[in-house]
Wavefront OBJ file of the C-alpha trace (Angstrom):
o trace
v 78.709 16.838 27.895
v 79.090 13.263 28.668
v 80.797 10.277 26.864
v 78.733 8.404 24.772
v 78.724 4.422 24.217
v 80.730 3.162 21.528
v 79.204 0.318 19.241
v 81.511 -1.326 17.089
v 80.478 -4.520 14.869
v 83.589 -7.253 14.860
v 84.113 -8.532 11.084
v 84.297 -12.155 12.046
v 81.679 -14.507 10.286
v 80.205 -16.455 13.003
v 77.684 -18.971 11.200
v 76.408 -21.214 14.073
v 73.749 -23.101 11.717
v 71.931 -26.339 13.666
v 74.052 -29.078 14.695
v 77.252 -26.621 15.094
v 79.328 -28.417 17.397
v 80.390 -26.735 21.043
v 84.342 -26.697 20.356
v 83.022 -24.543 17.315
v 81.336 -22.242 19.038
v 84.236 -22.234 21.688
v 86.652 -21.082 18.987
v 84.796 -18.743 17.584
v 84.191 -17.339 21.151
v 87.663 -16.833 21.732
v 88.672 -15.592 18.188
v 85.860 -12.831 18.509
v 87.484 -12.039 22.019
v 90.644 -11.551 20.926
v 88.872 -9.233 18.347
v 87.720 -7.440 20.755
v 84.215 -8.545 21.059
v 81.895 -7.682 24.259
v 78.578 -9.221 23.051
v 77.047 -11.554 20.534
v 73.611 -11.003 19.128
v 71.702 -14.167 17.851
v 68.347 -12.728 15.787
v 66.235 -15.675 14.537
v 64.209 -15.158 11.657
v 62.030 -16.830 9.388
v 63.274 -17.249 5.768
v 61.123 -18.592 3.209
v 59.179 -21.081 5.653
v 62.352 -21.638 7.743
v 64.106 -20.356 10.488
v 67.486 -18.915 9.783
v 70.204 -17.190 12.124
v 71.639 -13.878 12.400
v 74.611 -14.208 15.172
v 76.800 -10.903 15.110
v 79.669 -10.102 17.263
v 80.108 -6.122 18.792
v 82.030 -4.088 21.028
v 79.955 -1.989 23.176
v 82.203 0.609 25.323
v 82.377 4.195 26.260
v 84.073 6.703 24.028
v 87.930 6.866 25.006
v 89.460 10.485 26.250
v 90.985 11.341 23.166
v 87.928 10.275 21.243
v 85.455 12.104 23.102
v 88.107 15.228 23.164
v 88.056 14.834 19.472
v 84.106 14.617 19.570
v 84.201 17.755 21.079
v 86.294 19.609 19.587
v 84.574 18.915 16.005
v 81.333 19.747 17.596
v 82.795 22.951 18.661
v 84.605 23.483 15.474
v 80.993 22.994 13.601
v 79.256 25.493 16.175
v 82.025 27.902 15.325
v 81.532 27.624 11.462
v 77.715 28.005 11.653
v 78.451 31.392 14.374
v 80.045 32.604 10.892
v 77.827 31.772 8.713
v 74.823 33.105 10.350
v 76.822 36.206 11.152
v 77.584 36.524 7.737
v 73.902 36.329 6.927
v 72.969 38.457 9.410
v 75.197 41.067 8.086
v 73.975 40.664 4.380
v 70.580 40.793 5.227
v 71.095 43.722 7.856
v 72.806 45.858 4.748
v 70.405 45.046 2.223
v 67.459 46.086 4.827
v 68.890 49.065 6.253
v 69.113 51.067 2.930
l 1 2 3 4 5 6 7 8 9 10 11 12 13 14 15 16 17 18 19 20 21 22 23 24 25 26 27 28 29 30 31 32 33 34 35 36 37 38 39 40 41 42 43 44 45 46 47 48 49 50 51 52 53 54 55 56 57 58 59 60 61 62 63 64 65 66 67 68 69 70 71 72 73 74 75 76 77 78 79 80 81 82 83 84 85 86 87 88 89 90 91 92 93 94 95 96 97 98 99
């Protein structure tokens, strides 16, 4: 099993509407990258005849050790619990059959 990518969005309003100035966006920049931040996502869209902004801020990363070795071990945990189950089943249904 492999690590996966992490995706994380940064709470940090970033609301770069026309005419924001370049120290603004500088700021920002640097507050978001103390956050954390790897990448910014700008999404245009249109809104009622105009175009709007949707600028978000994200850390994109691979899973730590300890959290994949965490990710694993609830998988495994999971796999175990539906071994019993089914076993359980199995049994029930092999008793009720049998007879």
């Amino acid at each position: 099993m492999e690590k996966k990518i992490i995706i994380k969005t940064i709470d940090y309003e970033l609301s770069w509407i026309y005419g924001v100035s370049i120290e603004r966006i500088r700021e920002d920049l640097k507050a978001v990258e103390e956050l954390g931040a790897t990448h910014i996502e700008i999404e245009a869209f249109e809104n009622y005849g105009e175009i709007d902004l949707s600028v978000e801020s994200y850390v994109k990363r691979l899973e730590t050790d300890e959290e994949f070795n965490k990710r694993l071990n609830k998988e495994k945990d999971l796999l175990k619990q539906l071994q019993e189950r089914e076993l359980q089943e199995y049994k029930r249904l092999k008793s009720k059959y049998d007879n």
